[in-house]
C-alpha positions in Angstrom: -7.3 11.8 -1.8 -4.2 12.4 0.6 -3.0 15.6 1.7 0.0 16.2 3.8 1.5 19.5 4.8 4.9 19.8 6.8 5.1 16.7 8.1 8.0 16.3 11.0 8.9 12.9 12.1 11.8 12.7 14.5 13.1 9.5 16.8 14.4 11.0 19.3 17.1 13.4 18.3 17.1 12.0 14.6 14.6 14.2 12.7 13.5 11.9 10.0 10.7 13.9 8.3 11.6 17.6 8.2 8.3 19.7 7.0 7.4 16.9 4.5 4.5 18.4 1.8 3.1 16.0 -0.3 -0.7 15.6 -2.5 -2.2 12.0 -4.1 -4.8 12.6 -6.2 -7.5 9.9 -6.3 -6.7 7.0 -9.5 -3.0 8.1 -9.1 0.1 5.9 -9.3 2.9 7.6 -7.0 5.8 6.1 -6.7 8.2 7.6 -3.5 11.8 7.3 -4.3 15.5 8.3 -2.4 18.3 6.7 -1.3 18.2 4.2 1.9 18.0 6.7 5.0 16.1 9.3 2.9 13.2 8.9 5.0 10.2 6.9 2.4 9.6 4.1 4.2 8.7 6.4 7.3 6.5 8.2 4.9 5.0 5.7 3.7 4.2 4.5 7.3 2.8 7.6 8.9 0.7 8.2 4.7 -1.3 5.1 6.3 -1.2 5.9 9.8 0.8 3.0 10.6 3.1 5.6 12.6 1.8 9.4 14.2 4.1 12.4 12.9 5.1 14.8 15.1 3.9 18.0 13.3 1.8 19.2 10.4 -1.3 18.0 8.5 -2.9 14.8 7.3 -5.8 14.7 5.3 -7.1 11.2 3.6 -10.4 11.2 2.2 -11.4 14.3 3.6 -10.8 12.9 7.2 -8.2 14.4 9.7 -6.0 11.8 10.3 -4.7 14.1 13.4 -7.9 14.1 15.0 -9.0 10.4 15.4 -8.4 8.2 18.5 -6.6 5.3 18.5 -9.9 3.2 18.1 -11.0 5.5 15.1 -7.9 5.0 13.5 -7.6 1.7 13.5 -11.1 1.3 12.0 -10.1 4.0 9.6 -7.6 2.1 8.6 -8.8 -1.2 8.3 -11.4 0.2 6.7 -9.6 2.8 4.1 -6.5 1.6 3.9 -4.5 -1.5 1.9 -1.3 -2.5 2.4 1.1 -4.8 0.3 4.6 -5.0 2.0 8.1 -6.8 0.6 7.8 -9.9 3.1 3.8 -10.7 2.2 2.5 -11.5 6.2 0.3 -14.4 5.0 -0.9 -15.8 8.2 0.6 -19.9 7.3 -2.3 -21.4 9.1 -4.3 -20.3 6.9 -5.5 -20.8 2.8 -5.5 -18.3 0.5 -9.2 -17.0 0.5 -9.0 -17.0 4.3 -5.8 -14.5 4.8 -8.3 -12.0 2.3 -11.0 -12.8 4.2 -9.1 -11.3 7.6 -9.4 -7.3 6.6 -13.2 -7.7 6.4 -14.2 -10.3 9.0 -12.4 -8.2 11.8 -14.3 -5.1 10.2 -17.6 -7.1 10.9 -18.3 -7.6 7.3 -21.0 -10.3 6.2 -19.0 -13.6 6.0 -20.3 -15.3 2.9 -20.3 -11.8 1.0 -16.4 -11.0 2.0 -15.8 -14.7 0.8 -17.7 -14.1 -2.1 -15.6 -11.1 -2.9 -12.6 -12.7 -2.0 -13.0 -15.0 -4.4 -13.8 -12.6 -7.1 -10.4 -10.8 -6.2 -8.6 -13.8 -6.4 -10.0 -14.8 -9.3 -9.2 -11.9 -11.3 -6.0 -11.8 -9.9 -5.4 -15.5 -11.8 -5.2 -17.7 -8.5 -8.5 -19.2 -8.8 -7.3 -22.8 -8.6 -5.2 -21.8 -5.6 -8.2 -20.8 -3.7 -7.1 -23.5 -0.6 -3.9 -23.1 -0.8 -2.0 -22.0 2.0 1.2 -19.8 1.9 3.8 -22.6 2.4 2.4 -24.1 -0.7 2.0 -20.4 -3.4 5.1 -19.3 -5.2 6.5 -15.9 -4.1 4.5 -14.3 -6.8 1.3 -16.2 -6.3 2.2 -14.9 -2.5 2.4 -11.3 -3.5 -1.2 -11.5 -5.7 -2.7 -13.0 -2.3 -1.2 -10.2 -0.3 -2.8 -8.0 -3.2 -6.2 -9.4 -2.3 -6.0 -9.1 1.1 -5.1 -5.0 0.5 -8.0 -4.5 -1.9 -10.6 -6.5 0.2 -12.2 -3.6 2.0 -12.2 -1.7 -0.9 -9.9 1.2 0.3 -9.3 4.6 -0.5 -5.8 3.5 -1.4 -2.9 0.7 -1.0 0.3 1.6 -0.2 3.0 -0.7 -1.3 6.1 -0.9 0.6 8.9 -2.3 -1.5 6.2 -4.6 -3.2 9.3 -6.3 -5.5 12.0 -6.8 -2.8 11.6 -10.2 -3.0 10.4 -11.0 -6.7 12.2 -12.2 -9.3 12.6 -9.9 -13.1 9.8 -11.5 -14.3 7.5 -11.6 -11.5 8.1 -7.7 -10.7 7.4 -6.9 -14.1 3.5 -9.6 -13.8 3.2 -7.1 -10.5 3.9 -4.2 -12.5 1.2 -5.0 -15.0 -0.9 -5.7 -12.3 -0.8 -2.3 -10.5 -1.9 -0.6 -14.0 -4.9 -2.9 -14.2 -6.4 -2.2 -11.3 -5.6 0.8 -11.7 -7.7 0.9 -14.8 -10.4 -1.4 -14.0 -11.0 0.0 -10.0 -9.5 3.2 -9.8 -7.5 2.3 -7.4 -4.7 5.1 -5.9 -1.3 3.4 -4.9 1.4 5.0 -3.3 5.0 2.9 -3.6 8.0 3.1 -1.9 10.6 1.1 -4.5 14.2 0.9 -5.3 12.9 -0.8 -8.7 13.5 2.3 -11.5 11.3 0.5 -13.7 8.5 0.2 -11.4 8.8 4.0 -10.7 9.1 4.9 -14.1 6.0 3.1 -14.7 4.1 5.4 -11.9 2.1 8.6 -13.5 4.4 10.5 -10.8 8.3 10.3 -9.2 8.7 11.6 -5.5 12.3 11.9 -5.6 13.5 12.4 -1.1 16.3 13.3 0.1 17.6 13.9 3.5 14.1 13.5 5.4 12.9 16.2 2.2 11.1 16.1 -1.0 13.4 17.7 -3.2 11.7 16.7 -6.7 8.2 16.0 -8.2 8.5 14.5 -11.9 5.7 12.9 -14.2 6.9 9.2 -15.2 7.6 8.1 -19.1 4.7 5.6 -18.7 
């Protein structure tokens, strides 16, 4: 599903990444771990081409991340490509089922299909009375499972999740926890999470431990 091979990041003379190798296999939980500074979150970014990379190889779905324009990518992305972040970026103007509608209107989906499958995912992700709700007006958690939507709207190769917990409660890390597994399970769906959250990671089929812009450990989870 992702291949990456010596990956070099730098901002300007701060070498972030420093020949970063790293393999997601299609279905799989990864979860990225390090100390702050270690270098995930810019990972994470240039894993879904948020950010270029300086060097080396990238590989998602069998297309060459590398070799896309700016145009391509962004369609790629859109396309491929989920994201659930810490801070949710729920658009407040608008209701639940519209902020998952946005990934699929602006890829020129069929309106009442993308709300039909918006509703499906929100649905099954237990906010189907909170349909016209808009963000001011959802929980943090019931924010998060909207943000969830959105990610899995266009179907995508796989979500990355950056921090997903940062701003849940116990209880509502461990319902987002859960979650992950189930769609997992029911979807396939490959996720690759930067988290502080030990139990979150050890819940992952696989540990990325960095370290100084480096992976310097693979490990299979307890889960």
């Amino acid at each position: 599903m992702i291949s990456g091979k010596n990956i070099h990041k730098s901002y300007g003379t701060l070498e972030v990444l420093k020949g970063v190798d790293i393999q997601v296999n299609k279905g799989e939980i990864v979860s990225i771990v390090g100390k702050s500074g270690a270098g995930k979150s810019t990972l994470l970014h240039i894993l879904g081409t948020l950010d270029g990379f300086d060097d080396g190889t990238l590989e998602i779905n069998g297309v060459d991340i590398g070799s896309l324009s700016a145009n391509e990518l962004a369609a790629f992305r859109n396309l491929h490509i989920g994201f659930v972040f810490q801070f949710h970026h729920l658009l407040p103007e608008f209701t639940a089922i519209e902020n998952v509608c946005i990934p699929a209107l602006i890829a020129k989906k069929d309106q009442k299909a993308t709300n039909a499958r918006a509703k499906e995912l929100l649905e099954y992700l237990g906010l189907g009375d909170r349909l016209e709700h808009k963000p001011t007006q959802l929980s943090g958690g019931e924010q998060q499972r909207v943000a969830v939507a959105r990610a899995l709207i266009n179907n995508p190769a796989v979500v990355f999740a950056d921090e997903p917990t940062g701003n849940l409660d116990t209880s509502t890390s461990e319902e987002l926890h859960k979650l992950i597994h189930e769609l997992r399970k029911d979807f396939e769906q490959t996720f690759v999470i930067v988290t502080h959250n030990q139990e979150m990671a050890q819940l992952s089929d696989r540990i990325v431990t960095m370290k100084d812009g480096l992976i310097v450990e693979h490990s299979e989870s307890n889960s």
